[in-house]
PADREN-566607 format. One record per residue: residue in three letters; x negated, y, z of N, C-alpha, C in turn. Coordinates in steps of 0.001 Angstrom, whole numbers, plus 500000, padded with zeros to 6 digits. Example, Ala and Ser with C-alpha at 12.3 -4.5 7.8 and 13.67 -1.06 7.14 Angstrom:
BEGIN
ALA486810494310507800487700495500507800486800496700507800;SER487150497750507080486330498940507140487100500030507870;
END
This chain:
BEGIN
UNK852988185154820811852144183971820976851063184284821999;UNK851239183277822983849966183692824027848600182939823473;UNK847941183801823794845888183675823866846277181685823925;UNK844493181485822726844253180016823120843976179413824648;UNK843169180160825063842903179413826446844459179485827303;UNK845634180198827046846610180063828316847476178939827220;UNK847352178690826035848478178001825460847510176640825926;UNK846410176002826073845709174913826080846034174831827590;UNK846011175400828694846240175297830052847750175373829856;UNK848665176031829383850157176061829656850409177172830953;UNK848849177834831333849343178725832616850046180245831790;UNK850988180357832256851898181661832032852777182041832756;UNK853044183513832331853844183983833369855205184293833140;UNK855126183735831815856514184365831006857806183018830689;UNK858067182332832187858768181444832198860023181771831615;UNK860312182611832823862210183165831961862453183492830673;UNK861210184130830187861574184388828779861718182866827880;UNK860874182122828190860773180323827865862040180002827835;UNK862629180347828826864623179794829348865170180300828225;UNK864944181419827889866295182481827558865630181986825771;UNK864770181697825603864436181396823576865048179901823646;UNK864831178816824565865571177440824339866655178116824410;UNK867618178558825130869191178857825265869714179337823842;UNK868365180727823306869209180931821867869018179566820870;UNK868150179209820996867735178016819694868753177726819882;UNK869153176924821026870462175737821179871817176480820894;UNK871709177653820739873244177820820613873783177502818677;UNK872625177484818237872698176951816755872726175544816103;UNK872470174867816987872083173614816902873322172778816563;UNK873413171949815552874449171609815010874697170095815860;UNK873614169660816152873576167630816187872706167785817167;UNK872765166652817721871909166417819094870455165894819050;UNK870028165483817351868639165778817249867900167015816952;UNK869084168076816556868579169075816257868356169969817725;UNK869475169744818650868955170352819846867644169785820431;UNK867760168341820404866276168113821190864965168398820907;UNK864696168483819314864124169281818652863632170382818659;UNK864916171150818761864760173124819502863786173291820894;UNK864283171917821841863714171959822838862267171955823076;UNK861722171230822032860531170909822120859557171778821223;UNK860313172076820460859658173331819473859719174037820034;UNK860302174544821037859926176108821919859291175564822696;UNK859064174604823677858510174345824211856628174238823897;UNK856079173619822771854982173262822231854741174886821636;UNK855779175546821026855059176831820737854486178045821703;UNK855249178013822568854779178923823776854003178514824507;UNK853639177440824650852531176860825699851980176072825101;UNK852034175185824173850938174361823317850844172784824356;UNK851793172729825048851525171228825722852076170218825130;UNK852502169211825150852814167726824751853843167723825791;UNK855042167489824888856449167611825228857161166540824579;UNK857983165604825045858825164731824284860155164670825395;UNK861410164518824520863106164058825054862884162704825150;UNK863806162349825805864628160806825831865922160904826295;UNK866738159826825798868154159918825998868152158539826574;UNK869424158549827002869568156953827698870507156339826532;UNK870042155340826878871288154569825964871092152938826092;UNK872181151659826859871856150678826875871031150579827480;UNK870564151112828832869429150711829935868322150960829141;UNK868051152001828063866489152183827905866536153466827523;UNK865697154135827695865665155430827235865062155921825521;UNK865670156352825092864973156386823749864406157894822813;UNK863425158076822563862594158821822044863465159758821035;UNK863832161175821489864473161210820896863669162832819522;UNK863181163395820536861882164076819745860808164462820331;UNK859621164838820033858341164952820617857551165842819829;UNK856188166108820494855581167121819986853902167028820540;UNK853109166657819949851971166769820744851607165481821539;UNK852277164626821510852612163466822714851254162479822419;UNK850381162492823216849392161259822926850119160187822681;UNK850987159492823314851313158104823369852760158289823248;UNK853513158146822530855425158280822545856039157306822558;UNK856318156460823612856875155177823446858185155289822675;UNK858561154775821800860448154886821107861463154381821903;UNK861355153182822815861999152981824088861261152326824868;UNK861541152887826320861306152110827830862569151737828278;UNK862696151289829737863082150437830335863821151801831313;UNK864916151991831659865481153252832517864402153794833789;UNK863851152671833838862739152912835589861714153079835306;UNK861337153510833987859984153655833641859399154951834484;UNK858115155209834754857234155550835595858200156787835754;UNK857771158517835458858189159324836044859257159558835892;UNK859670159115834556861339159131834135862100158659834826;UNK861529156919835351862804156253836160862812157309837206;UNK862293157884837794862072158728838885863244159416839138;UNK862919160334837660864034161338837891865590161232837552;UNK865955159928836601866650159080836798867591158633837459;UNK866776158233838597867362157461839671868095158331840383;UNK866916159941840812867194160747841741868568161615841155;UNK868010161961839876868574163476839438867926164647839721;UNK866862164613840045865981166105840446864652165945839707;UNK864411166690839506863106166988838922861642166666839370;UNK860819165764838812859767165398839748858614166088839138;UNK857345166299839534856412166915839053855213166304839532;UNK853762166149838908852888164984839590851371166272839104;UNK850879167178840517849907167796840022848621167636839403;UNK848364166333839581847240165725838777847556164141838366;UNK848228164731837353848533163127837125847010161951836893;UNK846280162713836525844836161421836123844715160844837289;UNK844936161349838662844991160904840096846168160172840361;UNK847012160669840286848614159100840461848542158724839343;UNK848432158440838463848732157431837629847405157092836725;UNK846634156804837462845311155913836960845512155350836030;UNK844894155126834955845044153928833884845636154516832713;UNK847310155212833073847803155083832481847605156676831006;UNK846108157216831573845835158428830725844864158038830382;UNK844284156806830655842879156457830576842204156972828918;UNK841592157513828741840790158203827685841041159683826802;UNK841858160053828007842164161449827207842389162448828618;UNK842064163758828339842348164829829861844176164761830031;UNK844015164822830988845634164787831808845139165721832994;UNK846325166659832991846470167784834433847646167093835097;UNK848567168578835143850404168345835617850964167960834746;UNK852181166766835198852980166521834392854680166517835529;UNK855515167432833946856259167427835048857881166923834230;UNK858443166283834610859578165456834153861274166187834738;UNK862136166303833774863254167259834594864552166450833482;UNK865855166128834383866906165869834237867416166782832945;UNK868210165223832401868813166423831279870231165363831550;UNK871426166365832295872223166253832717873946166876831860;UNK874868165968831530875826166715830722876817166953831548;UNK876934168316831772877966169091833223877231168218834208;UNK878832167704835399878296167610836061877851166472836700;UNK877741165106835678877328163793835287876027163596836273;UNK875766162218836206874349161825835915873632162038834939;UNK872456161942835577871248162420833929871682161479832880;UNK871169161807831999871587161310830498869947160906829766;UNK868907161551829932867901161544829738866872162547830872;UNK865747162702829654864969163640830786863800164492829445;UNK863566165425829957862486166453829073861119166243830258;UNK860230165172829176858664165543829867858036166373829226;UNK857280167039830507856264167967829773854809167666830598;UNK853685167518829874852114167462829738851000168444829971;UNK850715168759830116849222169628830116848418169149830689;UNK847674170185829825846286169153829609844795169646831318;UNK845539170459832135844938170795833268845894170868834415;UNK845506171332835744846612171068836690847046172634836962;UNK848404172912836984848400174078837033848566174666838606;UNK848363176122838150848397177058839587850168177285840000;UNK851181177567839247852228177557839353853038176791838648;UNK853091175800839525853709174357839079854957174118839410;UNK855146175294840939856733175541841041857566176225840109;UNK856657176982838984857333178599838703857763177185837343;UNK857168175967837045857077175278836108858343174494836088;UNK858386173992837364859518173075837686860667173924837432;UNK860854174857837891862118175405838136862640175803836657;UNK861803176193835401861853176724834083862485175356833476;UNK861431174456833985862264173132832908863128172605833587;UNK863343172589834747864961172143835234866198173090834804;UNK866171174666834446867194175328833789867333174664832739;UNK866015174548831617865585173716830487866579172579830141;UNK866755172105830664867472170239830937868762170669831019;UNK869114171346831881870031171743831676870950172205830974;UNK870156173301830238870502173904828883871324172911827860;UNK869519172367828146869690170740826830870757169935826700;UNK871513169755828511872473168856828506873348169272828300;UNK873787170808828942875038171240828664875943171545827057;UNK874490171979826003874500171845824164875059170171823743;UNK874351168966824553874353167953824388876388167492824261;UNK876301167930825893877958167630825751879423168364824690;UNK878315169561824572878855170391823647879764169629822402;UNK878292168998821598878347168364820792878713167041820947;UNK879635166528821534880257165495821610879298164871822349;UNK878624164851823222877533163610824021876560162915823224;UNK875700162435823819874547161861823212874866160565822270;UNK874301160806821217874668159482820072874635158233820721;UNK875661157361820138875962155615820717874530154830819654;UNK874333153730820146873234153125819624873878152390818635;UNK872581152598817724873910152062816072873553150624816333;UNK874637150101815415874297148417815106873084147662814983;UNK872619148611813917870890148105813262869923148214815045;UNK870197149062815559869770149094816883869942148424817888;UNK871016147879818151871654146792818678870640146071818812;UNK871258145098817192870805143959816937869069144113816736;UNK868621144860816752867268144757816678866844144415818155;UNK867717145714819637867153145558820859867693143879821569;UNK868466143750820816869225141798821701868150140795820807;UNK868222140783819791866908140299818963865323139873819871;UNK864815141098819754863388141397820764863979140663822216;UNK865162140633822605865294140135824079865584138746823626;UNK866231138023822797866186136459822583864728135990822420;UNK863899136422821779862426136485821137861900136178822430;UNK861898136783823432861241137034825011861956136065825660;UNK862685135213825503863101134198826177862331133202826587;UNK862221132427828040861125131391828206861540130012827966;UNK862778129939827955863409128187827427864565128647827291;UNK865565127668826798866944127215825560867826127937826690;UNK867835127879828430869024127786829025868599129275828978;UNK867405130086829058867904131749829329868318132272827848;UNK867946131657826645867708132222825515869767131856825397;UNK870200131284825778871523130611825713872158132168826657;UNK871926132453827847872507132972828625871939134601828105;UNK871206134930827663870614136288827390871725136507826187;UNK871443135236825273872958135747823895874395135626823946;UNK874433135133825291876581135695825777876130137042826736;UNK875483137277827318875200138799827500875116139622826576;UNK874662139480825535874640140200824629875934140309823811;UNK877077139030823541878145139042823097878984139524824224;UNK879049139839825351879851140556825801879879142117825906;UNK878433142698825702878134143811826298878378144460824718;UNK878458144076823673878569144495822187880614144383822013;UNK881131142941822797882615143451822302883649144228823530;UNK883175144022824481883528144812825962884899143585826584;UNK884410142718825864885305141258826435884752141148827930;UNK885665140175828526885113139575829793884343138635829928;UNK884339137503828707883198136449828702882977136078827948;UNK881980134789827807881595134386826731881321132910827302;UNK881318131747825957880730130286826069879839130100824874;UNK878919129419825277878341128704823842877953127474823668;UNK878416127192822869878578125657822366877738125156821255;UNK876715123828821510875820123737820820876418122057820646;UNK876067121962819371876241119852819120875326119806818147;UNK875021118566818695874026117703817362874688117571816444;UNK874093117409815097874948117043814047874522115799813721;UNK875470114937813707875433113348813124874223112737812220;UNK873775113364811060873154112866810299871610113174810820;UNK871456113512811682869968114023812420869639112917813609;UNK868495112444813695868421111632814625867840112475815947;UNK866738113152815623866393114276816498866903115342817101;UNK866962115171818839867299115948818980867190115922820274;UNK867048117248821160866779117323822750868010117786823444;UNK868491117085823934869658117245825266870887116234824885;UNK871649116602825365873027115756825565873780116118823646;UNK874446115222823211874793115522822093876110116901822141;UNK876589116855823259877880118722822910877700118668823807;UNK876842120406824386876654121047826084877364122539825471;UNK878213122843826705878383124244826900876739124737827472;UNK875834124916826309874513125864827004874340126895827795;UNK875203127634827427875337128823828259876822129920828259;UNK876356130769829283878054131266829675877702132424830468;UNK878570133923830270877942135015830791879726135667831369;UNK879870136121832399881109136995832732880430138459833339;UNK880816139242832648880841141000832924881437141010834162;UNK882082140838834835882795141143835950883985139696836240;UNK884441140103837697886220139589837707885809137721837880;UNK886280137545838076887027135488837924886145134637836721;UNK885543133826836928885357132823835810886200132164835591;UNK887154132132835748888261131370835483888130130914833756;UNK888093131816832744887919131165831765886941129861831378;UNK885353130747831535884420130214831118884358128613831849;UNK885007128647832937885131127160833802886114126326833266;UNK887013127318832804887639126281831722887200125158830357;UNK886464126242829863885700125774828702885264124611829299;UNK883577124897830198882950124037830310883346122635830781;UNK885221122596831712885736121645831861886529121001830808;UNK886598121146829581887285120348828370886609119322828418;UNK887529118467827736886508116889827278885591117224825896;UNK884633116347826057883630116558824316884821116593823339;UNK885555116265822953886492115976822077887248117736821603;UNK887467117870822827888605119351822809886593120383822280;UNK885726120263822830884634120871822545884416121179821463;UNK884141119744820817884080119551819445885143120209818629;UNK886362120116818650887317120890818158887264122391817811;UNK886531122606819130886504124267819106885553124488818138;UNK884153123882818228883114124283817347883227124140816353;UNK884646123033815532884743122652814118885668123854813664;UNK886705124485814294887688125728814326886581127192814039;UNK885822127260815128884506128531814737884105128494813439;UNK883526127310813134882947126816811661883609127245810453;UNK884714126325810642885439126671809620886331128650809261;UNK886394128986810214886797130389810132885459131671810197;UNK884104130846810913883274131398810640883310132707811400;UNK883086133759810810883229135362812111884598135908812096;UNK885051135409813042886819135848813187887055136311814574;UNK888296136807814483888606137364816182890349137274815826;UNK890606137031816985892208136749816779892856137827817959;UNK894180138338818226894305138990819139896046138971819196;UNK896777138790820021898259138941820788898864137543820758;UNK900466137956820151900943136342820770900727135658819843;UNK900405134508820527899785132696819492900974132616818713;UNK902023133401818792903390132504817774903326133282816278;UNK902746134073816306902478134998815075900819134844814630;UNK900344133812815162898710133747814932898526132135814744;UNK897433132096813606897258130774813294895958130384814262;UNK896600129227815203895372129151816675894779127682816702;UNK895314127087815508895117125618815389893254125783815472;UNK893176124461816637891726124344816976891406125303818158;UNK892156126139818496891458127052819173892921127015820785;UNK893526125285820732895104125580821417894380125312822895;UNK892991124483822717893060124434824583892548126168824950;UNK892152126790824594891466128598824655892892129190825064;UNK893836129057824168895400129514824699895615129219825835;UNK896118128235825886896659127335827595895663127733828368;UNK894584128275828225893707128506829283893977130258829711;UNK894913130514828856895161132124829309894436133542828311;UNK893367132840827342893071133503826405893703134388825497;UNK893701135548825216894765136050824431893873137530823767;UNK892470137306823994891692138025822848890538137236822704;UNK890135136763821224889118135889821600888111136219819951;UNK886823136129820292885599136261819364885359134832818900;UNK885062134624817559884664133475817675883439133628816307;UNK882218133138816302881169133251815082880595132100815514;UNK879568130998814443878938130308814362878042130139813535;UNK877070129029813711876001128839812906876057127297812800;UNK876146126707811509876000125453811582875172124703809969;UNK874596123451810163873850123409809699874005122906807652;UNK875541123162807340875704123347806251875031124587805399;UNK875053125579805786874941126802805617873421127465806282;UNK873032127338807508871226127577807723870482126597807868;UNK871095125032807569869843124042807722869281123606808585;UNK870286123894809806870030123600811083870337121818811395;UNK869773121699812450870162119875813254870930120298813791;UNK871834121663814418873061121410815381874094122328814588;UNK875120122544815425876143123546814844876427123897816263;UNK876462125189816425876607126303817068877563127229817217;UNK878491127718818377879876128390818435879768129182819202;UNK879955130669819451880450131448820662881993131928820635;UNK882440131675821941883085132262821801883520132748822872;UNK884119134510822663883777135886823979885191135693823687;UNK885719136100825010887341135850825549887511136955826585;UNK888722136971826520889938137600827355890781137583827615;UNK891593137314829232893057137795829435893958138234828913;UNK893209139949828535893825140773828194893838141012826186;UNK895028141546825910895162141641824551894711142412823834;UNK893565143013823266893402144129822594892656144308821507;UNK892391145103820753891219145143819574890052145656819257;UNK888962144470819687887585145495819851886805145504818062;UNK885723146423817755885327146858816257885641145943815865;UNK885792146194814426886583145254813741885106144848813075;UNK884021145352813065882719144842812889881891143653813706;UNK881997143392815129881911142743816184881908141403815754;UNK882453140513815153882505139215814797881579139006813795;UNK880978139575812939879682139745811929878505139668812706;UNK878609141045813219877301141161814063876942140472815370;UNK877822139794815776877679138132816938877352137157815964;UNK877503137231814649877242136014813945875719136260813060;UNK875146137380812785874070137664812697872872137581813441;UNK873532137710815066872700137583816186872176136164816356;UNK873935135397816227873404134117816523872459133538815561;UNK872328133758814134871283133050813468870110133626814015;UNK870207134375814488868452134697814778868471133836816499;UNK869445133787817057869126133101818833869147131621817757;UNK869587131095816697869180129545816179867793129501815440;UNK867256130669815204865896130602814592864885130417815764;UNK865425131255816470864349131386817952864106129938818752;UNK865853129270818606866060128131819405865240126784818679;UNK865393126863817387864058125958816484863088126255816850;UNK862318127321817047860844127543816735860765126718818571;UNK861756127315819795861281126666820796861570125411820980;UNK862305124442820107862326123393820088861326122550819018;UNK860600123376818311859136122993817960858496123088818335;UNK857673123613819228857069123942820062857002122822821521;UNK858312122490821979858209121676822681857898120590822006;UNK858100120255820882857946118373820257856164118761819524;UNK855478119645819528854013119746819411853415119727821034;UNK853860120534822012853565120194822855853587118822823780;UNK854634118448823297854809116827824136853720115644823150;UNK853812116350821589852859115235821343850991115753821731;UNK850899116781821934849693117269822289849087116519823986;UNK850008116190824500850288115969826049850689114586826643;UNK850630113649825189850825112216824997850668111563824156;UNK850529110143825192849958109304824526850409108323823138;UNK850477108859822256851282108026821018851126106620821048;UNK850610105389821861850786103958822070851449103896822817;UNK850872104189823856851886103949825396853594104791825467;UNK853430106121825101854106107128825726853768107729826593;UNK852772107267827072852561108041828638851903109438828339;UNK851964110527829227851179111586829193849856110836829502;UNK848884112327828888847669112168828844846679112929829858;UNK845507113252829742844743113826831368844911115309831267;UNK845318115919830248845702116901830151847029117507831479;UNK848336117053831221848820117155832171848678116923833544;UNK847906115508833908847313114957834928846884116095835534;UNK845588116882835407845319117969835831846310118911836660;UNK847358119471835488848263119945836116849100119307837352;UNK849644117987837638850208117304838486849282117070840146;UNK848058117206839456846935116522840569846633118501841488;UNK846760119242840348846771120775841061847856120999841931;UNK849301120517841637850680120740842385850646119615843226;UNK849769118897843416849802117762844608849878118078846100;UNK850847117535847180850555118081848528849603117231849365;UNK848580117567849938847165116626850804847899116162852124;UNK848092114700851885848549114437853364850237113442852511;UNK850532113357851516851142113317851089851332112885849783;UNK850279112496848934849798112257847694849055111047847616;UNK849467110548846819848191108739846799848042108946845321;UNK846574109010845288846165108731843601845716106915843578;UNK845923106937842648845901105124841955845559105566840609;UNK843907104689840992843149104562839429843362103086839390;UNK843539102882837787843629101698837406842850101234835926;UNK842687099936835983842382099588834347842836098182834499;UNK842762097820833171842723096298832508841912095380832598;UNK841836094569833683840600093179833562840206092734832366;UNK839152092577832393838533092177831038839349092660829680;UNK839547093803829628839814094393828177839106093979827056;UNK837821094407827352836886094289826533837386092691825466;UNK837439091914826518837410090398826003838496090113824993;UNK839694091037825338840816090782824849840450091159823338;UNK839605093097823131839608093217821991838712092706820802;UNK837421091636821807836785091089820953837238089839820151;UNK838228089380821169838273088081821146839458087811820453;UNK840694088725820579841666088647819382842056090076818605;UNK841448090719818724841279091979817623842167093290818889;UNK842053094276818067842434095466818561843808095662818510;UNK844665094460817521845705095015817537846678094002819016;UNK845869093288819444846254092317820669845949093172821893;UNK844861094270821356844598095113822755845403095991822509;UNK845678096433821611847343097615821271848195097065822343;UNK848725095671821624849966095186822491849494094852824148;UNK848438094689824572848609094766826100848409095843826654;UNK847732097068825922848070097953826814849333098396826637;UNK850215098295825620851429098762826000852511098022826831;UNK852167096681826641852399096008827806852403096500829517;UNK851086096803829517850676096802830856851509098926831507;UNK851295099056830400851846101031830729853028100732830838;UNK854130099747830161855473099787830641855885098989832034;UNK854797097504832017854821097345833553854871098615834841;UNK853741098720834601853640100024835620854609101095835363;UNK855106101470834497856108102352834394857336102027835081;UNK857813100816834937858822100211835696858780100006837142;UNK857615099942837540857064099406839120857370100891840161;UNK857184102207839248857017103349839937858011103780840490;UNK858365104296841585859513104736841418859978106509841115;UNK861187106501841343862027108149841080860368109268841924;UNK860665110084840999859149111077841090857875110998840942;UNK857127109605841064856107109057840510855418109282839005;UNK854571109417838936854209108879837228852744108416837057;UNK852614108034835859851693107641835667851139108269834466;UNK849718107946833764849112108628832866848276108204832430;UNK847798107792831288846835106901830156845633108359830314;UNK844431107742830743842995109176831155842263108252830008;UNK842239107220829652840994106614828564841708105349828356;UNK840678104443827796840950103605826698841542102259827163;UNK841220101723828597842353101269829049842403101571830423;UNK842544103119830880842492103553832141843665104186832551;UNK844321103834833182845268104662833654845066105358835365;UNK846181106053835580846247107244836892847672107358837207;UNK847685106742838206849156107341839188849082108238840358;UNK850340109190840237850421109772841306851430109772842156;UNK851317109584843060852595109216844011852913109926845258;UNK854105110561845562854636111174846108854851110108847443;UNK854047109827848925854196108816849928853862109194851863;UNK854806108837851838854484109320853732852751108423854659;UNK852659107614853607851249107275854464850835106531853496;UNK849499105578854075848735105034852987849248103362852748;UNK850142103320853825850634101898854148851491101851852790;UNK852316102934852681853567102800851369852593103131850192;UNK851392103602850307850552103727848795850022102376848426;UNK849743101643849005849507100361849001850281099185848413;UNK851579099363849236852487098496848676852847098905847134;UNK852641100291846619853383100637845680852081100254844223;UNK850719099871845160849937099368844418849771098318844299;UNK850857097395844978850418095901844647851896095462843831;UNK853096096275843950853728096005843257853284096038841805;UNK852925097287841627852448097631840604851223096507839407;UNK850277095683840679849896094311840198850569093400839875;UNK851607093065840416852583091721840422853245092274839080;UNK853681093480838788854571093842837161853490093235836164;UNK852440093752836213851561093327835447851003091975835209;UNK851043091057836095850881090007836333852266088900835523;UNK853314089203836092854398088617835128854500088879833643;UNK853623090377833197853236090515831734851849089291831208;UNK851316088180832097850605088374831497849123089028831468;UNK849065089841832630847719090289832752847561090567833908;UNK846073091287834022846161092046835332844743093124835490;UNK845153093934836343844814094824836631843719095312837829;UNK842969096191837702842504096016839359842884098229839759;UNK842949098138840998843316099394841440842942099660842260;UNK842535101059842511841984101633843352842723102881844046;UNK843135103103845465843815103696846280843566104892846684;UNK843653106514846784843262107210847509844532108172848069;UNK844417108451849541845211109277849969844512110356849959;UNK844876111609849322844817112789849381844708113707850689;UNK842963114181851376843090114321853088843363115747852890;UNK843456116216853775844276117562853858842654118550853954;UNK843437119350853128842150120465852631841095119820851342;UNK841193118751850680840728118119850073841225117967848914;UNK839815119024847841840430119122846279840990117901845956;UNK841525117932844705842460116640844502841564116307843543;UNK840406116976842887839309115775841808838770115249842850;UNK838340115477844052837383114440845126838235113371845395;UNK839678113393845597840528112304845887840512111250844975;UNK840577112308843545840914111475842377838934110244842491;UNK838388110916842459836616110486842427837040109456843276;UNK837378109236844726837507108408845156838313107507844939;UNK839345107385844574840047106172843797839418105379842577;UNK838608106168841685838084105626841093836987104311841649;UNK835945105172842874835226104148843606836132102937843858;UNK837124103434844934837994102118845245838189101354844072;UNK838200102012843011838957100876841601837715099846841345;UNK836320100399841013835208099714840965834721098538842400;UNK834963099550843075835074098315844217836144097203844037;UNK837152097290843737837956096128843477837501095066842761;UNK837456095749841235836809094966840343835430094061840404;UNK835058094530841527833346093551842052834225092982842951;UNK835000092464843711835653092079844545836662090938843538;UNK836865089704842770837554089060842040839305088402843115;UNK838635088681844727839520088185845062840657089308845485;UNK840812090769845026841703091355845196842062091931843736;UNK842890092395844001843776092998842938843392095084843282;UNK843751095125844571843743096866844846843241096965846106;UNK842472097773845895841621098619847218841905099896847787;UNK841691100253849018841665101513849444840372102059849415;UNK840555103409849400839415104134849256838839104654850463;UNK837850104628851286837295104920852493837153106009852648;
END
C-alpha cells in the first residue's frame, strides 16, 4: 500500500506492477460483473482515485461498477463527454486538467487528470471504457495512459472470455423504451418512437400502428382509424405502404384480429396457420408477423390500439416478444392519454368557451410569429353593446356575440384568424400583400356582420417593418376608436 499523500494524488511509479495484479484478479473472475469489479478494486486500492466501467449496450453505456465516483451516472448516451470520445476513436483519451476542459461539469469538488481507455473484446470495437479520476493533475500522465490502456484491454479480453458483455434484460428494455415514450413531444413521435422500439426488440423489418376511436365515445382527436405511425430497420417499405394503403374497413379488421388474439405472433405457410383477419398482411407478402394490442374493454381506453411488426422472411423471434410489445404499448396508451389531456386543458385554457375563439393568450404568440410588411392587425368591437345588454339582458348579448365571432369567422380566409381579447372585443390577424387587401378583408368582414344583424366598427393596421407588433396592435386599436367617432364608416386605417 502506497503512503496517503501518493494514493490521494495517484502519482506512482509502480504502473506495471498495477497491470500485472488486474491480469491476476481477472484470471479468477467468474462473470463479467465480477471482472469489472476486480478492475476497479485494484484500481481504487493502489492509488485511491475514483474509478468506474461502462459497457455498451443499446446505444448507452451502462454503469457497470465503480468506486469512489462523485457522480456515477447508470446510463449515458454512447457520445457522452470523454467516453463518447474514446468510443468513437478507439484510443485512449486523457484530459490533464480536467476542471479546465470541462468547466461546470466538476463544479464543487477538486478535479486534476482524468483519463478514459477502451475496453475492447479481441479485435472488435470498444465495448465500453474504464474511467479513471484524480483528484490533482499528474506529472506522468503518459506512464498513466499507457497502464490503463493494457488495463482495458485486459478487461476486454476476460470479458470475451466469458461469453461477451451481458444483453440488456427485459425489465431493462422496457424500462429504457418507456423513459423514451415519456420524452415524446406529440402523438406522431410518441407513435413512431414505439414501432422503433417494436422492431429493435423483435429484429423484424417493420412495424404499423393502428389507432381507432371506439364507437361509444364521442371524444376524440383525429380521424376515426389512422395508421399513426410506422418504422422500417432497413430495405423497401414495401410492407408498411401496404398497410397504410388498405381501406378503413380491411384496417379495422386488422385491429379487431390483434384484439381478439391479443399478444400473438404467427410464423410460415398461411395453409397450416389460422390468418383469418390478418388475410390482407398475407397477400401483402407477410410471412412473420407480431401482433399485440390495447383496447378499451380491458384498459378503459376511448380507442383500441394494434401493432403490428412484419416480415418477408419466415422465422422465430423470443417467444417472449409479443408480451413485452404489449406491455409497452399500455404504457405508449397511458402516455398517449395524459398527452391527449393535456391538449383538451390546454385548448380550454386558450379559449373562448362562448365564441370558440382563442383568447389573448395565444394572440400574443401569433402577433410574436407575425412578418412586418406583411401582417394587418384588425381591432374590432360591437356597436353599441352596451345597449344590447341593458336593454335585453345578457343572455341577448351572449347570442350576438356569438353571432358576430362566427360572422367574422366565416369572412376570414385560409390562414387568418381571429381572437375574442375582452368582452366584446375582438383581433384579427391577417396574412396580406398590402394594405389595399387589409381593407377589403375588413369591410367584408362588416358586411358578414351586418347580414347578422349587427355591426361592427374596425380598425386597420399594417405591420411597418422593424415595428414591434404591440405598437401595430396599439395602433389599430386607435384606428378602431377613430371609427367609432366617425358613425359614417364602418373601418379605418391606422396612420
Amino acid at each position: 500500500m502506497l503512503p496517503d499523500r501518493q494514493r490521494r494524488t495517484g502519482d506512482m511509479a509502480g504502473t506495471a506492477e498495477l497491470v500485472d495484479e488486474v491480469a491476476q484478479a481477472l484470471r479468477v473472475c467468474d462473470s463479467v460483473i465480477r471482472a469489472c469489479n476486480a478492475v476497479v478494486g485494484a484500481l481504487s486500492a493502489r492509488s485511491g482515485v475514483s474509478v468506474d466501467v461502462l459497457l455498451t449496450n443499446a446505444n448507452h453505456l451502462y454503469l457497470v461498477a465503480c468506486s469512489g465516483v462523485w457522480r456515477a451516472p447508470r446510463a449515458v448516451q454512447v457520445n457522452y463527454g470523454i467516453a463518447g470520445r474514446v468510443l468513437s476513436t478507439g484510443d485512449t483519451a486523457a484530459l490533464r486538467d480536467a476542471s479546465i476542459e470541462y468547466t461546470g461539469l466538476y463544479a464543487g469538488r477538486g478535479i486534476g487528470s482524468v483519463i478514459s481507455a477502451p475496453v475492447r473484446c479481441r479485435h472488435e470495437s470498444a465495448i465500453g471504457v474504464v474511467n479513471v479520476e484524480f483528484d490533482s493533475v499528474l506529472a506522468d500522465l503518459e506512464d498513466w495512459e499507457a497502464a490503463l490502456t493494457r488495463i482495458g484491454a485486459l478487461l476486454g479480453r476476460r470479458i470475451h472470455q466469458l461469453g461477451g458483455p451481458s444483453e440488456e434484460s427485459v425489465p431493462q428494455w422496457l424500462l429504457r423504451n418507456t423513459l423514451s415514450l415519456v420524452a415524446a413531444d406529440d402523438p406522431a413521435e410518441l407513435a413512431a418512437r414505439y414501432c422503433r422500439a417494436a422492431v429493435d426488440l423483435s429484429g423484424l423489418r417493420c412495424a404499423a400502428l393502428l389507432v381507432r376511436r371506439a364507437d361509444e365515445f364521442a371524444e376524440w382527436i383525429g380521424p376515426p382509424l389512422i395508421v399513426m405511425g410506422d418504422y422500417c430497420a432497413s430495405g423497401s417499405r414495401r410492407l408498411v405502404d401496404a398497410v397504410s394503403a388498405l381501406p378503413p374497413q380491411s384496417l379495422s379488421r386488422l385491429v379487431d384480429a390483434a384484439c381478439q388474439h391479443q399478444a400473438s405472433h404467427s410464423r410460415g405457410d398461411r395453409s397450416v396457420l389460422d390468418t383469418r383477419g390478418f388475410e390482407p398482411l398475407m397477400d401483402a407478402g407477410v410471412r412473420t408477423l407480431i401482433a399485440a394490442s390495447v383496447h378499451t374493454g380491458r384498459e378503459r381506453l376511448d380507442f383500441d390500439a394494434a401493432i403490428l411488426v412484419m416480415d418477408e422472411l419466415a422465422f422465430q423471434p423470443p417467444s417472449d416478444t409479443a408480451v413485452v410489445l404489449e406491455l409497452l404499448m399500455t404504457n405508449a396508451a397511458v402516455v398517449y392519454e395524459r398527452m391527449c389531456t393535456q391538449q383538451k386543458l390546454q385548448t380550454l385554457a386558450e379559449s373562448d368557451p362562448l365564441t370558440g375563439l382563442r383568447n389573448r393568450r395565444p394572440l400574443a404568440g401569433r402577433l410574436a410569429s407575425s412578418a412586418p410588411s406583411r401582417t394587418a392587425i384588425l381591432a374590432m368591437d360591437i356597436d353599441n353593446f352596451k345597449d344590447i345588454n341593458d336593454m335585453w339582458g345578457h343572455a341577448a348579448g351572449d347570442r350576438a356575440l356569438t353571432e358576430v365571432a362566427d360572422a367574422i369567422r366565416q369572412a376570414l380566409r385560409e390562414g387568418d384568424e381571429v381572437f375574442r381579447v375582452g368582452g366584446d372585443e375582438f383581433v384579427a390577424v391577417l396574412d396580406v400583400s398590402d394594405q389595399d387587401e387589409a381593407e377589403r378583408v375588413a369591410q367584408r368582414m362588416a358586411t358578414a356582420v351586418a347580414d347578422r344583424g349587427q355591426t361592427i366598427s374596425v380598425g386597420v393596421a399594417l405591420r411597418r417593418p422593424g415595428e414591434p407588433a404591440e405598437m401595430a396592435l396599439r395602433r389599430a386599436d386607435e384606428a378602431l376608436y377613430a371609427a367609432k367617432r366617425d358613425k359614417s364608416i364602418s373601418a379605418m386605417v391606422a396612420s
